[in-house]
C-alpha positions as CSV (number, residue, x, y, z in Angstrom):
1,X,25.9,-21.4,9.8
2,X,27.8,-18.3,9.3
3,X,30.5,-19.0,12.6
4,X,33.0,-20.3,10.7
5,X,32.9,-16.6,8.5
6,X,35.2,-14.3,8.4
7,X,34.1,-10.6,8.8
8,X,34.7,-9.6,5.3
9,X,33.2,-13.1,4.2
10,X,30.4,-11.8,5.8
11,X,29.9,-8.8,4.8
12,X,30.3,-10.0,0.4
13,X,27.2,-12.2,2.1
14,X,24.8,-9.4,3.1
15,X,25.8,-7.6,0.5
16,X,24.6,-10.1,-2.1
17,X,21.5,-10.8,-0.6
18,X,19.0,-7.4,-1.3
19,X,20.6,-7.9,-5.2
20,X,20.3,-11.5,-5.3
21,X,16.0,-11.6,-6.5
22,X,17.0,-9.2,-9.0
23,X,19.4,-11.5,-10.5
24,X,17.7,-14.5,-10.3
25,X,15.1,-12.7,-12.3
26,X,17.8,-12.1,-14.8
27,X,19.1,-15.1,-15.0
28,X,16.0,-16.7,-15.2
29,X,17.6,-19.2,-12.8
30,X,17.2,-20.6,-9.3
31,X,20.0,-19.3,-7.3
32,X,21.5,-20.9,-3.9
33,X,23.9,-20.0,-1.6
34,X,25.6,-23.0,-0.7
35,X,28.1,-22.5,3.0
36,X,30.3,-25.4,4.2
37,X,28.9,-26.9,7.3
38,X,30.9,-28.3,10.6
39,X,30.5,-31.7,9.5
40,X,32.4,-31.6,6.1
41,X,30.3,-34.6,4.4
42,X,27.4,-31.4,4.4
43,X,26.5,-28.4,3.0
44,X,24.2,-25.3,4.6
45,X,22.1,-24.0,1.7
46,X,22.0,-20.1,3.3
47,X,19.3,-18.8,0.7
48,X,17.7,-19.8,-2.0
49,X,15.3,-18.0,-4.4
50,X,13.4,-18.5,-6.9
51,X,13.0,-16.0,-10.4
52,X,9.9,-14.4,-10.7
53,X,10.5,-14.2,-14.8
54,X,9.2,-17.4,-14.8
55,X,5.6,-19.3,-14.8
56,X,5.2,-22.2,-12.9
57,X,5.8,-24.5,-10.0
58,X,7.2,-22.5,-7.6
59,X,8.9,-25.4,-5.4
60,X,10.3,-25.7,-2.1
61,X,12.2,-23.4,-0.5
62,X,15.7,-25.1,1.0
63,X,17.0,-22.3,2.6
64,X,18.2,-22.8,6.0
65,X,18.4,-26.6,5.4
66,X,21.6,-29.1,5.0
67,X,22.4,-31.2,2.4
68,X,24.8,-34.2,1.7
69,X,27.6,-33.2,-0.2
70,X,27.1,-36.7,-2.2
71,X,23.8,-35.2,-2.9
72,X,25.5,-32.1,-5.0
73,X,28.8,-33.5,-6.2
74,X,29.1,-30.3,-8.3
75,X,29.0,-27.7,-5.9
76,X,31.2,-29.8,-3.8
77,X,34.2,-30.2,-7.0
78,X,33.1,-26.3,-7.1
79,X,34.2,-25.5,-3.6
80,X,37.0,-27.9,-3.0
81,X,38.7,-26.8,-6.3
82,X,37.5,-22.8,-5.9
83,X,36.8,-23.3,-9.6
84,X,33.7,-22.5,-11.5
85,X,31.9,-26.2,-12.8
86,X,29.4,-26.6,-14.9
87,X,27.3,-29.7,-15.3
88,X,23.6,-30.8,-15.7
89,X,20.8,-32.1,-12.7
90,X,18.0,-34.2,-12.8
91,X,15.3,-32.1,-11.3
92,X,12.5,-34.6,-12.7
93,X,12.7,-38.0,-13.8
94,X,14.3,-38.0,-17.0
95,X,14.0,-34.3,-16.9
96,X,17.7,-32.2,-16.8
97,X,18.6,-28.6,-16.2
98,X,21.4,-26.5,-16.5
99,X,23.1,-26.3,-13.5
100,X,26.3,-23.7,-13.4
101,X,27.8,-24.1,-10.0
102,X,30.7,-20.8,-9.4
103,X,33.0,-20.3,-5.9
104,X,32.7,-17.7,-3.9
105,X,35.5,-15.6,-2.7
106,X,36.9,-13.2,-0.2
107,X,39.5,-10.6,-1.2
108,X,42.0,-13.1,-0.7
109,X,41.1,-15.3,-3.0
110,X,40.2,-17.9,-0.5
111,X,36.7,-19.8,-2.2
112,X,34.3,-19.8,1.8
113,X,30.9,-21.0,-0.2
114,X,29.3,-21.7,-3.4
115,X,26.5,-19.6,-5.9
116,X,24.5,-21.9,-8.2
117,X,22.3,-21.4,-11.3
118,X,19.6,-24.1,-12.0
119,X,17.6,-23.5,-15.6
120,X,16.2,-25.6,-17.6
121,X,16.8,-22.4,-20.2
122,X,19.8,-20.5,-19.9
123,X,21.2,-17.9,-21.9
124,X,25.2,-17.2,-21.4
125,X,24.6,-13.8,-21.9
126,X,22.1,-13.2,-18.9
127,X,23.4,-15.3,-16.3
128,X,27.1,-13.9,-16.5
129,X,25.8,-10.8,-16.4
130,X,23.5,-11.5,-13.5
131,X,26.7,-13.3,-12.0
132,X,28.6,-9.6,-12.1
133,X,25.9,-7.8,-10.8
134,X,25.6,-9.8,-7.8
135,X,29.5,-9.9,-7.2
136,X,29.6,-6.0,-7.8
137,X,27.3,-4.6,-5.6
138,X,28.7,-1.7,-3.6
139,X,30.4,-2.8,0.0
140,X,27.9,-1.8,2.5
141,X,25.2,-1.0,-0.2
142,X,21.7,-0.5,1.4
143,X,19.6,-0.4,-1.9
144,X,16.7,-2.8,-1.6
145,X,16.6,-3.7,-6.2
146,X,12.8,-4.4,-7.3
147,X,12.6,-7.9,-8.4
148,X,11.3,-8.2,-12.1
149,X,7.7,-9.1,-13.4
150,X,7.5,-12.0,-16.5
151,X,6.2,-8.4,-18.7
152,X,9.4,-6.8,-17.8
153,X,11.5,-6.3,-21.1
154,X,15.2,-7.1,-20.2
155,X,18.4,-6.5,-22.6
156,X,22.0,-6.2,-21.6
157,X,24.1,-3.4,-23.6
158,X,28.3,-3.9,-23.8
159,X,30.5,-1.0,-23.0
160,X,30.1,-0.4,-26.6
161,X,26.3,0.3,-26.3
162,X,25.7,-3.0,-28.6
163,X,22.5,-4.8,-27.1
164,X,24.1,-8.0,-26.4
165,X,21.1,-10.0,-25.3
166,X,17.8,-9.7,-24.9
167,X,14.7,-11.3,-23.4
168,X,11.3,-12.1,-25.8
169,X,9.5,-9.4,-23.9
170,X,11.9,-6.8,-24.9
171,X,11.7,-8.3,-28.5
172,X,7.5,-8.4,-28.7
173,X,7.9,-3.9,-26.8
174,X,10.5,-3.2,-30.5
175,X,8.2,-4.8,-32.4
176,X,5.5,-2.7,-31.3
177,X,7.7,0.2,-31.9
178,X,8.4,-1.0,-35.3
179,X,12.3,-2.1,-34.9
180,X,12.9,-5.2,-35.9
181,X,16.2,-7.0,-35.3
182,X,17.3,-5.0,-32.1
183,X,19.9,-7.5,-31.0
184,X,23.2,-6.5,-32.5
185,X,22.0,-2.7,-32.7
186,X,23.4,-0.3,-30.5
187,X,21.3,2.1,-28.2
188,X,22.5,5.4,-29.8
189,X,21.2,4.0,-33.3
190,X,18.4,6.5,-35.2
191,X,15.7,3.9,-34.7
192,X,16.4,3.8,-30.5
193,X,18.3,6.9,-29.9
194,X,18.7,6.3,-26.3
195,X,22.0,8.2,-24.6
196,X,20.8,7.4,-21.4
197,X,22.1,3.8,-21.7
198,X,25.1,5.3,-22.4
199,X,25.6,8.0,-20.1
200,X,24.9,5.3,-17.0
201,X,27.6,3.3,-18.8
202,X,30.1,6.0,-18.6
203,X,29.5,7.2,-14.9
204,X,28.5,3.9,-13.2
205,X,25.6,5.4,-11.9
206,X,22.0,3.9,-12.0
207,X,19.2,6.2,-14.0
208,X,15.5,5.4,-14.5
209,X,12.8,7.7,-17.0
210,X,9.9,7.7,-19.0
211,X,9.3,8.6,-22.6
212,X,7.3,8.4,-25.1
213,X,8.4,6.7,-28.3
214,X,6.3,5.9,-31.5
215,X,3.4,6.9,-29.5
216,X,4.2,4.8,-27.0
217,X,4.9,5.6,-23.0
218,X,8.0,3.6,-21.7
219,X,9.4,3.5,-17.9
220,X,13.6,2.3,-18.9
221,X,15.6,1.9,-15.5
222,X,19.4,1.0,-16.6
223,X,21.8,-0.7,-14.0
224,X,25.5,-0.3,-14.3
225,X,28.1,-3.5,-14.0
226,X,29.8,-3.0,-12.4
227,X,29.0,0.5,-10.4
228,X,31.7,2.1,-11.6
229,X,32.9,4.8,-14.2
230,X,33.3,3.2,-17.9
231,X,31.2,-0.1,-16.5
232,X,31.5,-3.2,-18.6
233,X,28.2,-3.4,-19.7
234,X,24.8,-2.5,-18.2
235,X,20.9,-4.0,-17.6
236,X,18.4,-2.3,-19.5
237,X,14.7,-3.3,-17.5
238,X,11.8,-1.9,-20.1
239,X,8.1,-1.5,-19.1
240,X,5.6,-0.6,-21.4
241,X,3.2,1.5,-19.4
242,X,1.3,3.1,-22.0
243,X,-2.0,1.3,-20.4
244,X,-1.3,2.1,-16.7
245,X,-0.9,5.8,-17.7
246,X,-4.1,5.6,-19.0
247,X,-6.1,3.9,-16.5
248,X,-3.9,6.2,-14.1
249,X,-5.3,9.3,-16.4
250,X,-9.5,7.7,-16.3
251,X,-9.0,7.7,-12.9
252,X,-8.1,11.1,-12.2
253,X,-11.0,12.3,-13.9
254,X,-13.4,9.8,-12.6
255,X,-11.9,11.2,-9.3
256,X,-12.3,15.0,-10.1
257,X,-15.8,14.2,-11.2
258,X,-16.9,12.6,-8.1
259,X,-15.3,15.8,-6.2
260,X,-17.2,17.3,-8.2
261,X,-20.3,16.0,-7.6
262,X,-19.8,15.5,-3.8
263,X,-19.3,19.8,-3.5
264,X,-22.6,20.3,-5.6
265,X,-24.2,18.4,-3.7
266,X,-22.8,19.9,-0.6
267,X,-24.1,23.5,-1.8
268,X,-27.5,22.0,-3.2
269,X,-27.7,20.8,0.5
270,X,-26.6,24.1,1.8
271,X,-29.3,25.7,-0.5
272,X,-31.9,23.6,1.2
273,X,-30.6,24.8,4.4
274,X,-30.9,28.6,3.9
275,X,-34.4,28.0,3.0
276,X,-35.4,26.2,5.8
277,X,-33.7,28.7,8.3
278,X,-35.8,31.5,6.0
279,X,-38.5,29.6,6.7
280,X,-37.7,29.1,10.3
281,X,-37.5,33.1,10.5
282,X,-40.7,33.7,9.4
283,X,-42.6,31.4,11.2
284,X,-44.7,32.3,14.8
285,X,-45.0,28.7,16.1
286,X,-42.3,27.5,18.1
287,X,-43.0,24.2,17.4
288,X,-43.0,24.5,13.8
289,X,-39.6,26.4,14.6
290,X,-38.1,23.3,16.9
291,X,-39.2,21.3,13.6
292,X,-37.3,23.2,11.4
293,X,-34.1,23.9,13.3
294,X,-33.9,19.9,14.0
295,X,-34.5,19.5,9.8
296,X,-31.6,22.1,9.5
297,X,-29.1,19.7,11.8
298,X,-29.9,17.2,9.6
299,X,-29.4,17.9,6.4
300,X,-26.3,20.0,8.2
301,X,-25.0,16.6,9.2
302,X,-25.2,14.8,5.8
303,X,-23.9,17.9,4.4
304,X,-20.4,17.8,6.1
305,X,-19.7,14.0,5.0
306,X,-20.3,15.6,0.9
307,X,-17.9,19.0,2.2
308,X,-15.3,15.9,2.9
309,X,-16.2,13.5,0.3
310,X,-15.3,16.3,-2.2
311,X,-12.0,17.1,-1.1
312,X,-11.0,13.1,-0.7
313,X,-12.9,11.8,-3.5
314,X,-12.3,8.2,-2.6
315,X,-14.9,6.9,-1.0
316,X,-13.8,6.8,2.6
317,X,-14.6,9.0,5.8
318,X,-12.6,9.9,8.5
319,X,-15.2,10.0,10.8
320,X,-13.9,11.9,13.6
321,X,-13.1,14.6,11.8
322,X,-17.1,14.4,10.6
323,X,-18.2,14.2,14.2
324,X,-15.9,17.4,15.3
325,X,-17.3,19.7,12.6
326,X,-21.1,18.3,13.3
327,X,-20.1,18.8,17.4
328,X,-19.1,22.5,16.8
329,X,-21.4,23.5,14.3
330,X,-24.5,22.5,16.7
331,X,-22.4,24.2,19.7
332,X,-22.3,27.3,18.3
333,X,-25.8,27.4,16.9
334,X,-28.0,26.2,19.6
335,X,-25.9,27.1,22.7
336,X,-26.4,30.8,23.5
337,X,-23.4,33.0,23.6
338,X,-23.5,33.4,27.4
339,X,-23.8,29.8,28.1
340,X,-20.6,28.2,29.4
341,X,-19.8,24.7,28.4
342,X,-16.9,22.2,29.3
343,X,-16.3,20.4,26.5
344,X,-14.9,17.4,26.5
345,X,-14.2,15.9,23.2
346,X,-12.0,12.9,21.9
347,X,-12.4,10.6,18.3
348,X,-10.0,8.4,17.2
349,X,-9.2,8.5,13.7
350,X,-11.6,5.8,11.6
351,X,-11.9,5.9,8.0
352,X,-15.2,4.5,6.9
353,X,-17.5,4.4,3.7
354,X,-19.2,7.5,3.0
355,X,-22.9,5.4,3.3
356,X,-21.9,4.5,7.0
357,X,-20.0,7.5,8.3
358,X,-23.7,9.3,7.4
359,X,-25.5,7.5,8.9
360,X,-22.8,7.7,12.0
361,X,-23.1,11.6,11.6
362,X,-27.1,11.3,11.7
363,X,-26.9,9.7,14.7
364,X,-24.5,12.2,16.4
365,X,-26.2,15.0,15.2
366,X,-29.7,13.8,17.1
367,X,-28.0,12.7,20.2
368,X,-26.1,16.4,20.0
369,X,-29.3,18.6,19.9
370,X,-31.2,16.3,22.4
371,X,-28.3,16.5,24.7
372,X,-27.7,20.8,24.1
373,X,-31.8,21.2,23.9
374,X,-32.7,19.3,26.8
375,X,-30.2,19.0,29.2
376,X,-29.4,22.0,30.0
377,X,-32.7,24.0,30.5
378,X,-32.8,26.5,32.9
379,X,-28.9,26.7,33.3
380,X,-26.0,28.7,32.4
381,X,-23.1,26.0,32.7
382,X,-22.9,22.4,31.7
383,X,-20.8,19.4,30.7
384,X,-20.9,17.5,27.4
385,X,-18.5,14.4,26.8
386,X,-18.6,13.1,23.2
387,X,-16.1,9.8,22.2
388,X,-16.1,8.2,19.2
389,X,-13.4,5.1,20.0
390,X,-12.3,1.9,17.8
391,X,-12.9,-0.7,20.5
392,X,-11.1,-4.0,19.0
393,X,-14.4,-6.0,17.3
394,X,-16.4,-2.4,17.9
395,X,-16.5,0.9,17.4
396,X,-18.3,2.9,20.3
397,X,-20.1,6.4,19.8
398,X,-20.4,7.3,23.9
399,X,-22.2,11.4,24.6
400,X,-23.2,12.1,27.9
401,X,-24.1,14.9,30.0
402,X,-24.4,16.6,33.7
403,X,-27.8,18.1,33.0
404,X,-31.2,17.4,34.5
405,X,-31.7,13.9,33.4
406,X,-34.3,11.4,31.8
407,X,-38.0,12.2,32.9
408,X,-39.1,10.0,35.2
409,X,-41.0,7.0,34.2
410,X,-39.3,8.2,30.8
411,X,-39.0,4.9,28.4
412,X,-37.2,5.5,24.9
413,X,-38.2,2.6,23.5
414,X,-41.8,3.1,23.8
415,X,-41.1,7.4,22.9
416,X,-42.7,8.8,19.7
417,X,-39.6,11.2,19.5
418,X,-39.3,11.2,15.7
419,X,-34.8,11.7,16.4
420,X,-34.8,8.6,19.1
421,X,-36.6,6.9,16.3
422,X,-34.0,7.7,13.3
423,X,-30.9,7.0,15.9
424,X,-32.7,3.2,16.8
425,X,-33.6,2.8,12.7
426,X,-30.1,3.7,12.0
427,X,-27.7,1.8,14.7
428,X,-30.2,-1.2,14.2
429,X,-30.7,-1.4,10.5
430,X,-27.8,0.3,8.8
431,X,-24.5,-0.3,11.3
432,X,-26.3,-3.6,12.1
433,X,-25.4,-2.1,16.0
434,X,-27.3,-1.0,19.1
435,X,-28.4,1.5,21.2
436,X,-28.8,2.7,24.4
437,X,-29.9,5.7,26.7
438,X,-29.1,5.6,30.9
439,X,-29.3,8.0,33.4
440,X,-26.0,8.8,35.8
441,X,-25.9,7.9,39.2
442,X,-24.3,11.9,39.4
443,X,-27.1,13.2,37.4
444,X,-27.3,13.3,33.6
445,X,-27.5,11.2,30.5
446,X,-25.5,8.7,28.9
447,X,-26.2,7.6,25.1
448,X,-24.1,4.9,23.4
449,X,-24.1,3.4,20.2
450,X,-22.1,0.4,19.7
451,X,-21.0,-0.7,16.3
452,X,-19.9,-3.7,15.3
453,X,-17.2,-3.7,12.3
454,X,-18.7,-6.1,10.4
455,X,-21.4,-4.0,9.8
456,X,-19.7,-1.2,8.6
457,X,-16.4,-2.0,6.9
458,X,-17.7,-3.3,3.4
């Protein structure tokens, strides 16, 4: 499509295109590129887009396909005469459109396509301006320009700073402001005061900002045309974000109150965790002791998913950051300090819902102090291997040891082990997963939860 181009042809082409949704949001038009093809009784349409200003049937999209120049006599007058033409279409039956057809040109003059505008409601005003801002966009310009929402207020302000035109959404943001009759004004009148307009207009040099005005919070971004000092005129875009700032402003707080809770939560559970190590101190039995110690891992465990839910606030847990600070807490309370352990520890980074990743911390915190309590009795050295890995369809919690190994005739199913019962109620029941405990062939245990995502990312 583009071999019969020259390289500056080219180039007016790609630098069009990042500009060209912008101004068919302007315009309030349909734009095409029209290209001669090889066979001259066609035409290449090279893009075509579609404004997002307006509501409605969005259409089909002809770019990339060819079209008989019979079928567009305009654009065809257009480019064989490099002259602009302006005419009407029947887009429905019995139903016509402005169509504005103008030629475009290299630096020579020489007309190597066609731009079109097709609106069933144009407005001079708009769509030549929209037709300078495409043809003035910087050579080699890389800015990618947001396209425009149907609540965008648009106006166009002469080198004069005289609002020239103006869309009904600008007209419907004045009248909340209480100015009436803003075309003709100019933009450093008492009622608008706004020198920015001006000050773009002078140095050619886009500016965006937000004020307040009558009570009001307003985001104005103000495009040069063309981008250069003392511009012709320029394209006022105003949004009245008054309403996002203050949904923006609820949800801080709602955040900071959540934080909030989350850390007093964290201390209340920190509180209950001092006691029960008191009461750990104080008691004789070492069975009421081993009772206490595994309550204290616990409510350690759920403890750490509040310590991160109250710095994040939003809901979601990285949960291999959870499982480090559960893995090292246990380490260096149940291991003693002459004990030497390889560790061997790798997570990839999940984020999950705070309900989940807890019930994902419960679970590592039991397998971790069966693993450190039982495994390695009697020694002074041991391995402990602890993955928590996103598998595709799965996630997969995987610890295993070198220690002495499952008891034989040992059968966790059928155990009364009150933490093998809260790791099978919570893989089962919560992650909707499963859960398994198997010796090593070298000696050892290997425990592995596998968790499908459906189960947990809701």
């Amino acid at each position: 499509m583009l071999n019969n181009l020259t390289a500056e042809q080219k180039n007016i082409l790609q630098n069009m295109l990042p500009a060209l949704g912008l101004a068919s949001d302007i315009a309030r038009a349909k734009l095409t590129v029209f290209l001669p093809d090889s066979d001259k009784k066609f035409f290449n349409i090279y893009k075509q887009i579609r404004p997002l200003t307006l509501l409605g049937e969005a259409g089909a999209d002809m770019s990339g396909q060819r079209v008989r120049c019979l079928e567009e006599p305009l654009v065809a007058r257009a480019m064989q005469q490099n002259i602009p033409v302006t005419g009407k279409r029947e887009w429905k039956l019995g139903i016509f459109s402005s169509f504005r057809v103008f030629p475009l040109r290299d630096g020579f003059g020489k007309c190597f396509g066609a731009l079109s505008f097709d609106t069933d409601d144009p407005d001079e005003v708009m769509l030549r301006t929209a037709l300078d801002f495409l043809m003035s966009v910087p050579v080699g310009s890389v800015r990618q320009y947001e396209r425009l929402s149907p609540e965008d207020g648009l106006m166009v302000v002469d080198a004069q700073k005289v609002i020239i035109a103006v869309n009904n959404k600008a007209r419907h943001i004045f009248q909340v402001l209480h100015v009436a009759d803003v075309l003709g004004r100019r933009t450093n009148d008492l009622a608008i005061n706004w020198p920015l307009v001006g000050m773009v207009i002078d140095t050619g040099i886009a500016e965006s900002k937000q004020f307040f005005m009558h009570g009001r919070l307003l985001l104005m971004k103000v495009l040069p045309v063309p981008a250069r000092p003392k511009s012709n005129c320029a394209i006022v875009i105003l949004q009245d974000i008054t309403e996002l700032h203050k949904k923006d402003e609820e949800l801080l707080i709602k955040s900071a109150v959540i934080k909030e809770i989350h850390h007093r939560v964290k201390n209340n559970l920190q509180t209950i965790v001092s006691l029960l190590r008191l009461q750990e101190r104080r008691t004789e039995s070492s069975e009421a002791k081993s009772i206490l110690q595994d309550c204290i891992g616990r409510v350690n465990s759920i403890a750490v998913v509040h310590e991160y839910l109250s710095q994040q606030g939003d809901g979601m847990i990285d949960v291999g950051k959870v499982a480090k600070s559960i893995y090292q807490a246990l380490v260096s309370s149940m291991l003693n300090s002459d004990f030497v352990l390889e560790t061997d520890f790798a997570t990839d980074n999940v984020l999950l819902p705070s309900e989940k990743a807890t019930s994902i911390a419960l679970i590592l915190n039991e397998l971790l102090q069966n693993a450190i309590e039982h495994a390695f009795a009697g020694r002074t050295n041991g391995k402990l291997t602890v993955r928590f890995n996103d598998s595709g369809s799965c996630y997969e919690l995987l610890i295993a040891d070198n220690g002495v190994g499952l008891p034989p005739d040992f059968s966790w199913q059928q155990s009364s082990s009150l933490g093998l019962k809260i790791i099978k109620t919570m893989a089962e029941a919560d992650l909707k997963g499963s859960f398994a405990l198997v010796p090593l062939a070298d000696g050892g245990v290997q425990a592995s939860v596998i968790i499908p995502k459906g189960g947990v990312e809701k």
